[in-house]
N, C-alpha and C positions, 0 to 999 in steps of 0.2 A: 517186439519180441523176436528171437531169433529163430532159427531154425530148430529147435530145440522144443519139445512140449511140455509143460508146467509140471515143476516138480511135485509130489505127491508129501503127505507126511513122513514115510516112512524111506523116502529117497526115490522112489520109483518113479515112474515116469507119467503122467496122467497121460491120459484115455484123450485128453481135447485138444485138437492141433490149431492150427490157426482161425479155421470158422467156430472154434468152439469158444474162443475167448471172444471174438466178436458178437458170438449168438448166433443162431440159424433164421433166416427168413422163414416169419411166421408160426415162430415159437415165442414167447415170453418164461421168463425165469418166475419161480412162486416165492413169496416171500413169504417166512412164517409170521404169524403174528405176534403183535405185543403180548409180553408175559408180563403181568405183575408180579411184584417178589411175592412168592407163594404161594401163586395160584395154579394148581391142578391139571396135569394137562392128558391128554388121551394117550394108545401108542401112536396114535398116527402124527401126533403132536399137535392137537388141538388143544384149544385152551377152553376148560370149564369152568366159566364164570358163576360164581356164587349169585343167588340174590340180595338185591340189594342189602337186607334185611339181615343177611347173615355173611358180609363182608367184614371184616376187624384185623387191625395191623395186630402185624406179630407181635410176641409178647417179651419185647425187649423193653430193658432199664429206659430207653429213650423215649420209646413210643409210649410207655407207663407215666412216665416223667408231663409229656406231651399233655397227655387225656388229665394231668395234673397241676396244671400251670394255675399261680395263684396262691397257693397252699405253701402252707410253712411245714419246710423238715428242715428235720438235722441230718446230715453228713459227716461220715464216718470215714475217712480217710488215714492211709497210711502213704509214708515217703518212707523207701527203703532208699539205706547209704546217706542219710542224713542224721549230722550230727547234733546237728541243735533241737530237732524235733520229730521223734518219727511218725508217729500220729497225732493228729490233728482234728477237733471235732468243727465244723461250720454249723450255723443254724440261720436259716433264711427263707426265703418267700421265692419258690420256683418262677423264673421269669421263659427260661428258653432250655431246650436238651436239645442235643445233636450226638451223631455216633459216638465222639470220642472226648464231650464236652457238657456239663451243665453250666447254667447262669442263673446263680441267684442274686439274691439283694436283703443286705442286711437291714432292719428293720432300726436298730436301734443308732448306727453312722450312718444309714443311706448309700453307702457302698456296692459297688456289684463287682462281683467273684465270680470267675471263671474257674468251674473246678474241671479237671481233667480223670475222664474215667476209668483210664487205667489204674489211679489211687483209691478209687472206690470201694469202701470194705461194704457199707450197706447203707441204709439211711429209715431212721424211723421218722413217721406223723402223727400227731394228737389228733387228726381224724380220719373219717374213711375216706377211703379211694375211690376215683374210680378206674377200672379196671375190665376192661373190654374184651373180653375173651367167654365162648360162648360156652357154657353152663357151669360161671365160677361165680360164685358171690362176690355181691359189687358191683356187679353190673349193671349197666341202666338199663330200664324194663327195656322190651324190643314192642314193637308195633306191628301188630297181625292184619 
């Protein structure tokens, strides 16, 4: 580095000259800790961990999908700026969900279908869910 001291966000000049990028003898840098997506933190920036008992992924289409693998829905999907077909219904047996992707598998070709979720209008099931989120119906009992 040059005779210069680290630029700052806003253009300025930081505060640390050359022992400061090194580190000072007999100081250590703090690292904060791992955050889970969504977990709670203090203002100090601690992190408060849930118990075990009352931890549950967020309540997105994938992680819903996830706690549902196995089960048959149909999918409701639209293609906008296509001419052959703009909507399209799939019905199949949840095998995998990811952010921006399900994978089902049709029952009656044996086929597996990659549907992509930004086409996702919604998807109904012929039974219940389950559904992980702490005081909604559906949920599997918890353990005290």
């Amino acid at each position: 580095m040059g005779q210069h001291g680290m630029m700052g966000p806003m253009g300025q000049q930081g505060m640390m000259g050359h022992q400061g990028m090194m580190g000072q003898p007999g100081t250590t840098g703090t690292v904060p800790p791992p955050v889970t997506s969504g977990s709670p933190i203090t203002q100090t920036g601690a992190v408060i961990q849930a118990p075990p008992s009352q931890q549950f992924e967020q309540s997105y289409v994938e992680n819903i999908l996830r706690l549902n693998l196995g089960k048959t829905g149909t999918f409701y999907m639209t293609y906008e700026n296509n001419s052959q077909w703009n909507a399209k219904i799939f019905t199949g047996v949840i095998e995998a969900a990811g952010r921006d992707h399900i994978i089902i598998s049709e029952r009656s070709t044996g086929k597996r279908i990659i549907l992509l979720t930004i086409n996702l209008d919604y998807i109904t099931f012929d039974e219940p869910l389950i559904y992980q989120y702490p005081g909604v119906i559906g949920n599997p009992p918890t353990t005290r």
